[in-house]
C-alpha positions, 0 to 999 in steps of 0.5 A: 545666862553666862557660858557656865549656866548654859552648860548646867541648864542645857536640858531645859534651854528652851531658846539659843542663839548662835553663840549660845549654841558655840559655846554648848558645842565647845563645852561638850567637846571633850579632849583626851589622852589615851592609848586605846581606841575605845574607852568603856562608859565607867560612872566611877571616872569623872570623864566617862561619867560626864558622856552619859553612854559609850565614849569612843575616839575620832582615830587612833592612828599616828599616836606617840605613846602618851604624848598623842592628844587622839581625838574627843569623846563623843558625847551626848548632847542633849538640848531637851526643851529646845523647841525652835531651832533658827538656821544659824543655831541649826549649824553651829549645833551640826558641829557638835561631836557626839549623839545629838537629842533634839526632841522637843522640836514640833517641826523643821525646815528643809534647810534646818533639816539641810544642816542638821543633816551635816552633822557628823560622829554621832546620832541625831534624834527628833523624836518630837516632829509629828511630820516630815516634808519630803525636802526635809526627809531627802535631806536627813536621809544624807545624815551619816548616823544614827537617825530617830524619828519615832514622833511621825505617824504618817510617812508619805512615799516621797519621804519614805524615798528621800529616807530610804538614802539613810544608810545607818539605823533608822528608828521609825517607831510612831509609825502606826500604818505603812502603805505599801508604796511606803513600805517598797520604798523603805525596803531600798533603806541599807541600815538597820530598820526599827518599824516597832509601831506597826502592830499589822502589816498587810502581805503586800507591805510585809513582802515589800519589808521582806526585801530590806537589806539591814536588820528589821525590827517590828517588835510590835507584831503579836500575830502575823497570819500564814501569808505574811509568815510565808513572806517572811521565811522568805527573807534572808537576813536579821529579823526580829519578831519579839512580841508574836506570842503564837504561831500555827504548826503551818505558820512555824513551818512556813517561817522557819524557812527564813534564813539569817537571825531570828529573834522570836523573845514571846512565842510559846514553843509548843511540840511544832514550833520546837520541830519547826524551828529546829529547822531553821538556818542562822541563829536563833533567840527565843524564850524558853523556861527552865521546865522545858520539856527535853524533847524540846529542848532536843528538837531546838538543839538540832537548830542549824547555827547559833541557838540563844535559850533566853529565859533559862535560868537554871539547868539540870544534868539532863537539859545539860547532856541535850545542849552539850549534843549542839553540833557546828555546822557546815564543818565550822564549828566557829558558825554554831554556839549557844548562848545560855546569857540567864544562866545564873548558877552552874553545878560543878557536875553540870558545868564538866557537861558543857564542857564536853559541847563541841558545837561552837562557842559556850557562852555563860554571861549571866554567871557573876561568880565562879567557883573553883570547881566550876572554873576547872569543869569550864576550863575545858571548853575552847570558847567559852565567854564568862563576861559578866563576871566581876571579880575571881580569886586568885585560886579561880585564876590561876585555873582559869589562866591554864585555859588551853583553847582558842579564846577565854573571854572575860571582858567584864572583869572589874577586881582582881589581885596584881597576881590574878591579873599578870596570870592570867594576862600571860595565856594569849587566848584569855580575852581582858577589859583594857584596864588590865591590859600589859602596861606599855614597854619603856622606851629604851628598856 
């Protein structure tokens, strides 16, 4: 197989030599020529689309204008019927800029694992090893990005130990069972912790949990018992609990003490739960329908920091009056906000209520098209974001560009006329993709 096939065929290679596997790295090594640092993932631009995901650059600094070759794309390389990986291939493939998908292998050694542990600017996935030594896992826990383990069902303490080193997301997610030797250890991890496999922790191993340090995933928990809700309201930091479906008035009182993010997507809001999580401090996700009754609705508001209302899709002047009444806490309203992301359609009237809500940011992300009498009820507010709308007329935004607050944030716009574009370019607070940012000044002008 000659260079030029071995790029084409990359995702079924079964078998690769060291210089096969140079010149896989140096085929995906993408130079480019830009004047900001990170670049969008654009399936329309025949360099971003080649990437497969976010693109982003080795630096930034030191550039001349567009003179200055500033780095590589970071690129996904993804080797999925690889399933022997000689120490020599191990290497070359460490240099690789860029997530790294290595799935199909069924085991490593401590020294392949040793160079793959070398590997830089990227995520490194593994997702077909069904078992870890401890020299292998001490080693990858050195890896400097993102790590995937999800094929290992069984995690020793020392392996948990040599892992725990790892100091950015770590997807642990074919864990079926986690002692709670394994859990302590894991708990002394820095990075973010994905456990979406455990459908049961023990107390003692959700106390041990409990401690970690980064954000804590365990999406697989659909009932958790009132000692492990009283363990977990003792945690401070992001905790997401997606699939629990109900909690006990007792279990809501005791895991609304938690402090930080709490990410509850399933759980059915009754009257307790409603009063409960009202009481709880950091922001809050949780599912809600349209029908909520209202004094839900309210008890959810009096919630101390950001409130996300997922699943709500349509909102009547009543609900509207209720959520407005948001307040910012601590006398930061920048620490508050509600995000109502599903939102898909406002009424003029309903839009001049939000207006009114002073508790933080506003975000409507789910609105994709904004009509005139929307846009001037919306204006209003100091911090509304509106990134999931494509396109505006120009009647839209020369409203828009007579926003008056802190930040209009529209980063996902896509169409707009040259007029549209310059007007709303001129207000500093109005927040634009960088395909619409101010071309740079010519030198000498």
């Amino acid at each position: 197989m000659d260079s030029d096939d071995l790029v084409t065929n990359v995702e079924r290679v079964r078998r690769l030599d060291a210089a096969g596997a140079r010149a896989v790295v140096r085929a995906f090594a993408r130079p480019v020529v830009v004047d900001s640092g990170d670049i969008p993932f654009d399936a329309g631009d025949s360099l971003t689309a080649a990437t497969h995901g976010t693109v982003s650059l080795e630096r930034t600094a030191g550039h001349d204008g567009d003179a200055a070759q500033l780095g590589h794309y970071k690129t996904t390389l993804r080797l999925a019927a690889l399933d022997r990986l000689p120490l020599s291939v191990a290497r070359e493939l460490g240099r690789h800029r860029g997530h790294l998908y290595l799935d199909a292998l069924p085991r490593i050694t401590d020294a392949v694992a040793a160079e793959l542990a070398a590997h830089t600017c990227g995520g490194l996935s593994l997702n077909g090893l069904r078992s870890l030594s401890n020299g292998a896992a001490t080693a990858l826990g050195t890896h400097g990005g993102e790590l995937s383990l999800n094929g290992l069902r069984r995690l020793s303490t020392a392996a948990a130990l040599g892992l725990a080193r790892h100091a950015n997301e770590l997807y642990l997610d074919g864990l079926r069972r986690l002692s709670p030797a394994a859990a302590a250890a894991l708990s002394r991890h820095a990075g973010d912790l994905s456990l979406d496999g455990l459908a049961a922790v023990s107390a003692r191993t959700a106390t041990h949990l409990a401690r970690h340090r980064g954000k804590l995933h365990l999406h697989s928990l659909t009932e958790l018992g009132d000692t492990v809700a009283a363990v977990f309201g003792g945690r401070s930091g992001y905790l997401c609990l997606k699939r629990v479906r109900r909690l006990s008035p007792r279990q809501a009182r005791r895991l609304a003490r938690h402090t930080g993010p709490l990410h509850l997507y399933s759980v059915e809001v009754t009257d307790d739960v409603a009063v409960c999580l009202g009481r709880h401090s950091g922001s809050l996700m949780i599912r809600v329908a349209d029908e909520i009754p209202i004094h839900r609705l309210a008890a959810l508001v009096r919630h101390d920091g950001p409130l996300a209302l997922q699943g709500l899709a349509t909102l009547d002047e009543r609900r509207a009056v209720v959520l407005a009444a948001q307040k910012g806490r601590g006398g930061f309203a920048g620490l508050s906000g509600l995000f109502l992301d599903h939102v898909t359609r406002l009424t003029p009237a309903v839009a001049a209520i939000l207006a009114g809500h002073r508790g933080g940011c506003l975000s409507l992300n789910g609105l994709k098209v904004l009509s005139e009498d929307v846009a001037r009820a919306l204006v209003r507010h100091p911090l509304v974001s509106l990134d999931r709308l494509t396109s505006v007329t120009d009647r839209v935004a020369t409203i828009l560009a007579g926003h008056a607050g802190a930040t209009l944030s529209l980063r996902g716009l896509e169409r707009a006329s040259a007029a549209a574009v310059a007007s709303l370019r001129d207000n500093p607070g109005i927040e634009l993709p960088p395909r619409f940012a101010a071309p740079p000044a010519r030198r000498g002008a």
